[in-house]
C-alpha positions as CSV (number, residue, x, y, z in Angstrom):
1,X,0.0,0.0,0.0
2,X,1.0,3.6,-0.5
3,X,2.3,5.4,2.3
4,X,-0.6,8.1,3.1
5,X,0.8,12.1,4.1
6,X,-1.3,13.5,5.9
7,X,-2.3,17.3,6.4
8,X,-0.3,19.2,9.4
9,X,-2.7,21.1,11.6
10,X,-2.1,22.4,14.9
11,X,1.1,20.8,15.4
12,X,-1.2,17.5,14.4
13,X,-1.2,15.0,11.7
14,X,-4.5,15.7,10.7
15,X,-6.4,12.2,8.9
16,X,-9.7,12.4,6.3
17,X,-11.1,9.5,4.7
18,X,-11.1,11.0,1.3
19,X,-7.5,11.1,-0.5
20,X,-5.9,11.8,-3.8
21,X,-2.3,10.5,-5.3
22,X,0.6,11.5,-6.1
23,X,1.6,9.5,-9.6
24,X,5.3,9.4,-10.9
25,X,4.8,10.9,-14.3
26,X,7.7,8.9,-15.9
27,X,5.7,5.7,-15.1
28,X,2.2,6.8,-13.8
29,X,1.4,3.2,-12.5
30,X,4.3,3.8,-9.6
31,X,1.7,6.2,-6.8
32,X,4.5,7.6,-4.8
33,X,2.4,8.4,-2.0
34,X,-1.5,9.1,-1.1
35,X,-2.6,12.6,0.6
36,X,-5.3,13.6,2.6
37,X,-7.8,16.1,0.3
38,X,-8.3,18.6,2.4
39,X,-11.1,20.9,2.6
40,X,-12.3,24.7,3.2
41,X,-12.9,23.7,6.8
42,X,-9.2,22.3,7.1
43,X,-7.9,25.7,5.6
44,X,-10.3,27.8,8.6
45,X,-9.0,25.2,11.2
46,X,-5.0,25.9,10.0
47,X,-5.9,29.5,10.1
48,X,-7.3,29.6,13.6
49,X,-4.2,27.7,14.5
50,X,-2.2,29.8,12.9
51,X,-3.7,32.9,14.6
52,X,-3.5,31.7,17.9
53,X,0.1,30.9,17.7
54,X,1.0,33.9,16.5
55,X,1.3,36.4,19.9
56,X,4.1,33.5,21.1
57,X,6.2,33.3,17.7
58,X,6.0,36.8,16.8
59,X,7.5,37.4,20.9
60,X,10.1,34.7,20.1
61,X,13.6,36.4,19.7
62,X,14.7,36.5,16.3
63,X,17.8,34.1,16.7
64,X,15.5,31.6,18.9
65,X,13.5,31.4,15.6
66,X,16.3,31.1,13.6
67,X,17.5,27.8,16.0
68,X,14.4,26.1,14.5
69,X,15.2,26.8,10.9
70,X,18.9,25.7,12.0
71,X,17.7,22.5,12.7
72,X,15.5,22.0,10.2
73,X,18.0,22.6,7.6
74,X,20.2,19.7,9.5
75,X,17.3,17.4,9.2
76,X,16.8,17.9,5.8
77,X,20.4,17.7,5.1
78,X,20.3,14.4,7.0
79,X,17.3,13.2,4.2
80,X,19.3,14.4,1.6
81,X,19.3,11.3,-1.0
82,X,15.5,10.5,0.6
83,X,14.1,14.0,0.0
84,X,15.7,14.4,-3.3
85,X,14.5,10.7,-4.8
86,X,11.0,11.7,-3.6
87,X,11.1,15.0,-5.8
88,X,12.4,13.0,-8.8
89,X,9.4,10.6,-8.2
90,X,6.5,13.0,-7.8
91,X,7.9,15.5,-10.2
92,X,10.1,13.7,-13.0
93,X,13.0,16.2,-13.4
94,X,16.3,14.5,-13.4
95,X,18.0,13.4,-9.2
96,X,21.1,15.5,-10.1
97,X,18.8,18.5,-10.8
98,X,16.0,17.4,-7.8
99,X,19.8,17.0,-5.6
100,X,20.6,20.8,-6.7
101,X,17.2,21.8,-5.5
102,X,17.1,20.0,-2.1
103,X,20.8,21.7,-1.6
104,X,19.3,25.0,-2.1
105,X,16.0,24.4,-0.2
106,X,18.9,24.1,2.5
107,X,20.8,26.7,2.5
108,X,17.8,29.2,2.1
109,X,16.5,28.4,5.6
110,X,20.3,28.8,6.7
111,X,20.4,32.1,5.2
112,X,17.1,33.2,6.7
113,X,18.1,31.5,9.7
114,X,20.9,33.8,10.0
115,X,18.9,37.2,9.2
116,X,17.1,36.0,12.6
117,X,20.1,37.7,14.3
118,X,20.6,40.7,12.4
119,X,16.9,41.4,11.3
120,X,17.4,45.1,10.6
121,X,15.3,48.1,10.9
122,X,16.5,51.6,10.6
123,X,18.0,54.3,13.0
124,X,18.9,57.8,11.4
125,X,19.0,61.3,13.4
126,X,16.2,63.6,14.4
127,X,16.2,67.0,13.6
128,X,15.0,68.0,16.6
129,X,16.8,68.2,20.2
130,X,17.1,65.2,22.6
131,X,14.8,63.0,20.1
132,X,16.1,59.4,19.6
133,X,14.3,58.0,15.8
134,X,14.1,54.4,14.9
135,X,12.0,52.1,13.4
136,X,11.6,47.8,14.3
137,X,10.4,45.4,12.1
138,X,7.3,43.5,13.1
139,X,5.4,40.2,11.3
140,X,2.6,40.7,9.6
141,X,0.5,38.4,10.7
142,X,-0.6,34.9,9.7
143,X,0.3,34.1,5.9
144,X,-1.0,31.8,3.3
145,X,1.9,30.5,1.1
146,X,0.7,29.2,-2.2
147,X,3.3,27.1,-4.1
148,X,3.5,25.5,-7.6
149,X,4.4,22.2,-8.5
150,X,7.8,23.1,-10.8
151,X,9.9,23.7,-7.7
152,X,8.0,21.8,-5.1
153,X,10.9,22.2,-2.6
154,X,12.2,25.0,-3.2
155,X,9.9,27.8,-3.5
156,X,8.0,26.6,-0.2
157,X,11.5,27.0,1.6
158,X,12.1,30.7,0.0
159,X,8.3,31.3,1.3
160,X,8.3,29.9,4.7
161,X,11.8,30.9,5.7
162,X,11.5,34.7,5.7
163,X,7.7,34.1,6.6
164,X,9.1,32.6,9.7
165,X,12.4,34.3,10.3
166,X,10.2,37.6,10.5
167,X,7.5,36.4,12.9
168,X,4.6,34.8,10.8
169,X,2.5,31.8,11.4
170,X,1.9,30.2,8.2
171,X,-0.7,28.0,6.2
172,X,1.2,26.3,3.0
173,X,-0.8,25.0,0.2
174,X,1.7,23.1,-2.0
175,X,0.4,21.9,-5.8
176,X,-1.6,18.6,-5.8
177,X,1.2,17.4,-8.6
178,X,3.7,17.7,-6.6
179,X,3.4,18.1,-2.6
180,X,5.5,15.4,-0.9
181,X,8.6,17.7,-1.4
182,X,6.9,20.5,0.8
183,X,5.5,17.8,3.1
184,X,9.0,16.8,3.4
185,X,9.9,20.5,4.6
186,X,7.1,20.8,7.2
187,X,8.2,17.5,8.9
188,X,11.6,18.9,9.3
189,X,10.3,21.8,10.7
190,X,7.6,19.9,13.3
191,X,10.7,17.6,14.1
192,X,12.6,20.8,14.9
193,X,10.4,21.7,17.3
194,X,8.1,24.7,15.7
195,X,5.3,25.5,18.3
196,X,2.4,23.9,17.4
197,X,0.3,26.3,15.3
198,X,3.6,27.9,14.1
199,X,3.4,25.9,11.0
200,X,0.4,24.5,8.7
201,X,0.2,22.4,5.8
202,X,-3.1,21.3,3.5
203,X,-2.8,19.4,0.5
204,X,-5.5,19.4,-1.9
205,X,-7.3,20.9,-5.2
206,X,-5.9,24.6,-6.1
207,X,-9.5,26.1,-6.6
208,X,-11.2,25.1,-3.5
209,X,-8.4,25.5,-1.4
210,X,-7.0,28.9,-2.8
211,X,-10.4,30.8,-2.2
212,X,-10.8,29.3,1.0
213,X,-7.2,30.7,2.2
214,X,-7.8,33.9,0.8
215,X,-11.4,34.3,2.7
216,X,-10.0,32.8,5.5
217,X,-11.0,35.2,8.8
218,X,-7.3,36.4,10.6
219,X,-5.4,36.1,7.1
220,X,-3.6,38.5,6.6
221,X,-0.9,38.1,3.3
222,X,-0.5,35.6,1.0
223,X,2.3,35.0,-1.3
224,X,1.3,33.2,-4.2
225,X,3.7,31.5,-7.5
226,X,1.5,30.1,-10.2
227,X,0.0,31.3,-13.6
228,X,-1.2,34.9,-14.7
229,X,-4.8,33.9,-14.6
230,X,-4.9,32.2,-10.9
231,X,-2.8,35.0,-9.7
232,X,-5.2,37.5,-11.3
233,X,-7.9,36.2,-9.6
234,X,-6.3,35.9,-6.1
235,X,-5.3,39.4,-6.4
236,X,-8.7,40.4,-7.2
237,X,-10.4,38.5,-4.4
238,X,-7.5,39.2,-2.0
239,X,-7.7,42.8,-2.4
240,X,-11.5,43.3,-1.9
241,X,-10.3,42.4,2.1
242,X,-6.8,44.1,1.4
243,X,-5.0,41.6,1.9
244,X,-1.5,42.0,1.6
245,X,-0.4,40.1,-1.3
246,X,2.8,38.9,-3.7
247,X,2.4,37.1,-6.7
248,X,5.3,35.6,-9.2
249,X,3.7,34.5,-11.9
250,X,4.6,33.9,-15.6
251,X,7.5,34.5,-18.0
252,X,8.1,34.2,-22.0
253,X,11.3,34.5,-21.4
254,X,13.7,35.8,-24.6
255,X,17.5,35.1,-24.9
256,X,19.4,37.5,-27.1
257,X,22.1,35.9,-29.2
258,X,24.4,38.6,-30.9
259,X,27.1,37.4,-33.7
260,X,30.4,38.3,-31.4
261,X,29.0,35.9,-28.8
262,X,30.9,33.2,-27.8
263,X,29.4,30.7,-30.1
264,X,29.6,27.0,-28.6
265,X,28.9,28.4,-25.1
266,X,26.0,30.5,-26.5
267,X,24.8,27.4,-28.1
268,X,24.6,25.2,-24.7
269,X,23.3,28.2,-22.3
270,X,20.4,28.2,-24.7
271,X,20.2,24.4,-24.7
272,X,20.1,23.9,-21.3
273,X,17.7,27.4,-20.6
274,X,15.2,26.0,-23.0
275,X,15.0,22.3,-22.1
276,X,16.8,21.4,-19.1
277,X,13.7,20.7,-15.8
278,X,11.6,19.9,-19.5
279,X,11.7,23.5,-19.9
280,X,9.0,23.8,-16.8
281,X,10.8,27.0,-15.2
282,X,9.1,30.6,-14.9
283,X,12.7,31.5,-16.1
284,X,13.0,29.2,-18.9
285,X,13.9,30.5,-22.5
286,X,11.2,30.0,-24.3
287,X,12.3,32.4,-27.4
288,X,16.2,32.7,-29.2
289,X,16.5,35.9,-30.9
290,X,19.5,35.5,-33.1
291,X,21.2,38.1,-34.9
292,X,21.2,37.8,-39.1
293,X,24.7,37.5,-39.6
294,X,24.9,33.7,-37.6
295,X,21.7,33.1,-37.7
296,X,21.5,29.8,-39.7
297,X,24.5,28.8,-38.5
298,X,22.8,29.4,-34.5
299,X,19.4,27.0,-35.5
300,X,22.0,24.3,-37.2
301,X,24.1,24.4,-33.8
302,X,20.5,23.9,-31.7
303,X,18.9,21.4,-33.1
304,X,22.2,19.4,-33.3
305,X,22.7,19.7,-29.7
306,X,19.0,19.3,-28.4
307,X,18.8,15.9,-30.7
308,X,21.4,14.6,-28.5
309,X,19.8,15.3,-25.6
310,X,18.6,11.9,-23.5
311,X,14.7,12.3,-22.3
312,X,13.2,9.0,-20.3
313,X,13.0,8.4,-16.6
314,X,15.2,11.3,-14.4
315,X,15.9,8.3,-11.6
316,X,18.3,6.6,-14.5
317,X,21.6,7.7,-14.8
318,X,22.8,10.0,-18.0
319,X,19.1,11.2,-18.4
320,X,19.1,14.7,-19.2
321,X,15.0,15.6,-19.9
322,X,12.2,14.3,-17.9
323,X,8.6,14.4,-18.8
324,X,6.1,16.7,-17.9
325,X,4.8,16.5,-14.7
326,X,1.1,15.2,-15.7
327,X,-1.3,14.9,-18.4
328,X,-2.4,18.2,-18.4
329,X,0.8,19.9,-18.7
330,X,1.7,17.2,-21.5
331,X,-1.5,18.5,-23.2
332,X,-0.7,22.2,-22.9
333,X,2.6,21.2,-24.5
334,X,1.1,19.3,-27.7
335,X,-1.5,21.7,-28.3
336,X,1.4,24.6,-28.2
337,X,3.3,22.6,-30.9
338,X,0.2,22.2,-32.7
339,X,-0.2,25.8,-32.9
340,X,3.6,26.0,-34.4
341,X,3.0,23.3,-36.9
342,X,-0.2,25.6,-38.2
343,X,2.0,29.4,-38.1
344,X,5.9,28.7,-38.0
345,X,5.8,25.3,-39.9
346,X,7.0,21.6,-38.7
347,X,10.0,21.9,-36.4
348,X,13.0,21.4,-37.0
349,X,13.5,18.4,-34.5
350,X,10.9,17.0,-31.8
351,X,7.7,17.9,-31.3
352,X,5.7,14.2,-30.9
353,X,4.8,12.6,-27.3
354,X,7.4,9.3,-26.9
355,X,5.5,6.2,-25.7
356,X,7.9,2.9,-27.2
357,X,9.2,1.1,-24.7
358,X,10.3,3.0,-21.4
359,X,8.4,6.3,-22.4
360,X,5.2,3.9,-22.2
361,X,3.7,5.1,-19.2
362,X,5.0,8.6,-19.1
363,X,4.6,12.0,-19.9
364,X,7.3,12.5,-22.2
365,X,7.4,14.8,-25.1
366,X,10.6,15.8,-27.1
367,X,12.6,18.5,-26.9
368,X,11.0,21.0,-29.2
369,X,12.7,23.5,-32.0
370,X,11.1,25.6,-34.3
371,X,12.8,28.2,-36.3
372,X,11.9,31.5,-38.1
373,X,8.9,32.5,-35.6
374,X,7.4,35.3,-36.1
375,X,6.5,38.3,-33.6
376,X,2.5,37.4,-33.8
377,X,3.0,33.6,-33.4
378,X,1.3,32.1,-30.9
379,X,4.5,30.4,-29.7
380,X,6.1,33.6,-29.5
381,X,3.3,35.3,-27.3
382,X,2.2,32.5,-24.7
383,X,3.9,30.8,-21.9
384,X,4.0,27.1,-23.2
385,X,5.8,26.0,-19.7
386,X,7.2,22.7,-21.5
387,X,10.4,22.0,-24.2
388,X,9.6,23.8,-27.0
389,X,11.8,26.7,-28.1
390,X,10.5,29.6,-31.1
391,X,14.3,30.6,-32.2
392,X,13.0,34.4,-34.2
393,X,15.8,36.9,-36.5
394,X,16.9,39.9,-36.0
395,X,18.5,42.5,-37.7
396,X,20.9,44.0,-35.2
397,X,21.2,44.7,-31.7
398,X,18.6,47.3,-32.0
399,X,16.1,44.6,-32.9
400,X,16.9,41.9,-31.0
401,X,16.1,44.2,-28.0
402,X,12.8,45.3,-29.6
403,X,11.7,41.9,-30.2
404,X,12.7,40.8,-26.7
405,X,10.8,43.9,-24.6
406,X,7.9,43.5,-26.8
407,X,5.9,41.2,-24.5
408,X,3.3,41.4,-21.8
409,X,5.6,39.3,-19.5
410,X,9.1,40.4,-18.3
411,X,10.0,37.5,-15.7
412,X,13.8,37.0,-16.9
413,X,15.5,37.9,-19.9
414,X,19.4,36.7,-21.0
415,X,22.0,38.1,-23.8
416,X,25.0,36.1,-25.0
417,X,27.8,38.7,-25.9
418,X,31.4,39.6,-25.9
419,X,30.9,43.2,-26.4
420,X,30.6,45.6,-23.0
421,X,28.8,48.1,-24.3
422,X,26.2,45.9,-25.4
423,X,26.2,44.1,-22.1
424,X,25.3,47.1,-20.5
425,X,22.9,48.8,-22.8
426,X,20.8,45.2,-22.4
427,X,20.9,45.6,-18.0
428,X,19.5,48.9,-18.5
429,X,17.1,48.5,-21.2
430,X,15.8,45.0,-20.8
431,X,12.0,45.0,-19.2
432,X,12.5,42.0,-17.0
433,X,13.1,41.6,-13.4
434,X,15.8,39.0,-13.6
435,X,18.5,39.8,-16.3
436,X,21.7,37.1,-17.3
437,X,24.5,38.0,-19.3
438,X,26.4,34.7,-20.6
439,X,24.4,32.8,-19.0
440,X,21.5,30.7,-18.6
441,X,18.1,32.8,-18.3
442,X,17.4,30.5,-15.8
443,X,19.1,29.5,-12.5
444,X,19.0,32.0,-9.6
445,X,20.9,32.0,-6.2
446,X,19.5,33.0,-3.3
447,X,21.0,35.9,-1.8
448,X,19.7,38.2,-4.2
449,X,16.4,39.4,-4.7
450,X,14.4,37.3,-7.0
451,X,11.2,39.2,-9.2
452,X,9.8,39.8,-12.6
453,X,8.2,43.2,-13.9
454,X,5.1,44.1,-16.3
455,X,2.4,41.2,-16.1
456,X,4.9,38.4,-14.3
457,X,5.0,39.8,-11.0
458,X,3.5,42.0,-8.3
459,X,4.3,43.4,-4.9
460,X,7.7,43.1,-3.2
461,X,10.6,40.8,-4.2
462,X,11.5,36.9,-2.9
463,X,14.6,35.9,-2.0
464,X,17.7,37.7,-0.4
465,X,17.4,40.7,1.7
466,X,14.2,42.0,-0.2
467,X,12.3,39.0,1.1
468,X,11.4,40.8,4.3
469,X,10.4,43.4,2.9
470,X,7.0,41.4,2.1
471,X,6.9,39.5,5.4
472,X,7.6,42.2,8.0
473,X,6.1,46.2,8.6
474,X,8.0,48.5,10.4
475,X,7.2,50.7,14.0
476,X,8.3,53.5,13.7
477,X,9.6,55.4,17.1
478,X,10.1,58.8,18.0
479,X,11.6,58.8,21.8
480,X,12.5,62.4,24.0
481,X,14.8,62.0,26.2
């Protein structure tokens, strides 16, 4: 039998009769694990929790909260291989990459950890006599985290870490595709000792369990990662209570290929931007724009390099792409590449589900490359979320960076160059929150602050210092002495 996970309430693992399960989607008859569904009156029981907790965490020192993420870093790093396996199993990206993300998960809560000591607010001079000015930091309140299923270890740590560091009780609703790695998480956490209440976790269906966090009485933020049209409509229900409220939401992400580039690294930075986690990042490149003069010599390079690249089952050695992470996603993909078939024409390698042999019961689709997209293509507009990259001309610099900015999105945005002044005219100019020069668009440490501009993100920044900056508020104080 499967083991069941159940939902964390109270400091309480909290049983239902009615679960769902949690496939692996490179071989869909493997259940990794059941979960308890859990309902709007789970979400209002986490929240009441959560609130009641909340005087004795938020009077907690800072570095007496940062002991618990301390620990619960250890744990994790304890459950390394486990943790990572079970991310590989519920998600399909390849161990070395789900390994990557557990090691980061890690050494976010140690960051935040440490800002539980420093935590700092803001002391400048009065101008008038005898008058001492500061300002403290205090938590917000209780927060509803709402994570996807692409990182599903990951972005709950960059969520719950400052969330906690800062004073918050929290409610976590992970993605139903994906939850054991954020299960994972909150056990560390309850086996580090957080109060009970401190910490909450309901699995279940997005929907449901979205509105019922949002209209939950006591909430008070919510930090949300997801797609433009769920965000949207969080944002619309959380502000008729204002709510405080972050969203990251999606990308269409361009890299900028110019002909002094360094050509062979230009050639894998694209590669592995476009296909590597099957392409399911927010930061993904999802369009090249190449200059004219190497042009055909870029899309020959591509293809070349993405046919080699080894899709099946990321638990097998050597395997480089994994498949999507359920049907629906595997859907979204096909009918994407349908819609390039019909404007840009047949690709120029991939583009078919694989089911022979080993791909039988998975949701594996090829690495995807279509050349000579045009600006209205439909591939060139949407988020697609999967491996297919829309490699587009351009004339020059000038219209490489025209192309690029002209986009609702502007999550992340890369150039490959060897020119300086370039370089720098694309950090100033380029309308995205997260810019890479010679590198991958995607892949993003976490020290710095993390963010998108235009119709991929709103409210204040994740990640690094900025991250409190959405978790805490400030007192200010005005003292005579």
């Amino acid at each position: 039998m499967p083991e069941l996970f159940r939902n964390y309430i109270n400091g309480e693992w909290v049983t239902r009769s009615n679960v769902f399960a949690d496939r692996n989607p490179a071989n869909t008859d493997e259940v990794v694990g059941e979960f308890v569904k859990g309902t709007a009156q789970d979400i209002n029981d986490a929240t009441a929790s959560a609130a009641a907790a909340l005087p004795g965490w938020a009077g907690a020192s800072g570095p007496a909260r940062g002991n618990i993420l301390y620990k619960a870093a250890d744990i994790l790093d304890r459950k390394f291989e486990q943790v990572a396996a079970d991310m590989t199993r519920e998600e399909g990206k390849t161990l070395p990459e789900a390994k990557g993300e557990v090691r980061r998960s890690i050494n976010i809560f140690r960051y935040f950890a440490g800002e539980g000591a420093r935590l700092p607010g803001m002391l400048v001079p009065s101008e008038r006599d005898r008058v001492h000015m500061f300002a403290l930091r205090k938590p917000i309140g209780v927060t509803g985290l709402i994570t996807p299923w692409n990182f599903p270890s990951a972005i709950p740590a960059w969520k719950l870490a400052p969330a906690l560091i800062c004073g918050n009780t929290v409610i976590l609703k992970p993605a139903s595709a994906a939850p054991l790695s954020a299960w994972r998480i909150v056990e560390a956490l309850h086996e580090a000792g957080a109060p009970k209440g401190v910490v909450n976790f309901v699995a279940g269906p997005g929907g449901e369990l979205g509105d019922a966090l949002v209209d939950a009485a006591g909430l008070k933020a919510v930090s949300f990662t997801g797609s433009c049209g769920v965000g949207h409509r969080l944002h619309e229900r959380a502000s008729a209570r204002r709510l405080r409220i972050q969203l990251e939401m999606g990308g269409k992400n361009p890299t900028i290929v110019l002909g002094d580039a360094d050509f062979g690294a230009a050639v894998e930075n694209v590669v592995n931007a476009a296909f590597f986690s099957t392409g399911q990042k927010c930061t993904a490149t999802s369009r090249a724009i190449v200059e004219e003069s190497i042009y055909d010599r870029f899309v020959s390079a591509v293809v070349e390099r993405t046919r080699k690249l080894k899709v099946g089952d990321g638990m097998q050695p050597g395997i480089e792409i994994g498949p999507c992470v359920d049907q629906s996603q595997m859907d979204t993909v096909l009918h994407y590449v349908e819609a390039g078939r019909k404007e840009s024409g047949e690709p120029l390698c991939g583009g078919n589900r694989l089911t022979d042999g080993a791909y039988a019961k998975g949701y594996f689709v090829e690495p995807t490359v279509f050349a000579d997209v045009q600006e209205s293509h439909t591939i060139a507009q949407e988020e697609i979320f999967g491996p297919v990259l829309a490699i587009m001309r351009a004339k020059d610099f000038e219209d490489a960076m025209r192309i690029a900015n002209c986009i609702p999105f502007g999550l992340s945005s890369s150039i490959q160059t060897t020119n300086l002044s370039r370089a720098f005219d694309f950090v100033y100019r380029a309308e995205a929150g997260l810019l890479t020069v010679n590198l991958p668009s995607a892949g993003v440490e976490y020290q710095l602050p993390f963010g998108g501009t235009k119709d991929s993100s709103f409210g204040p920044k994740e990640q690094g210092p900025a991250a409190l900056d959405f978790y805490s508020d400030y007192k200010t104080v005005y003292l005579k002495y």
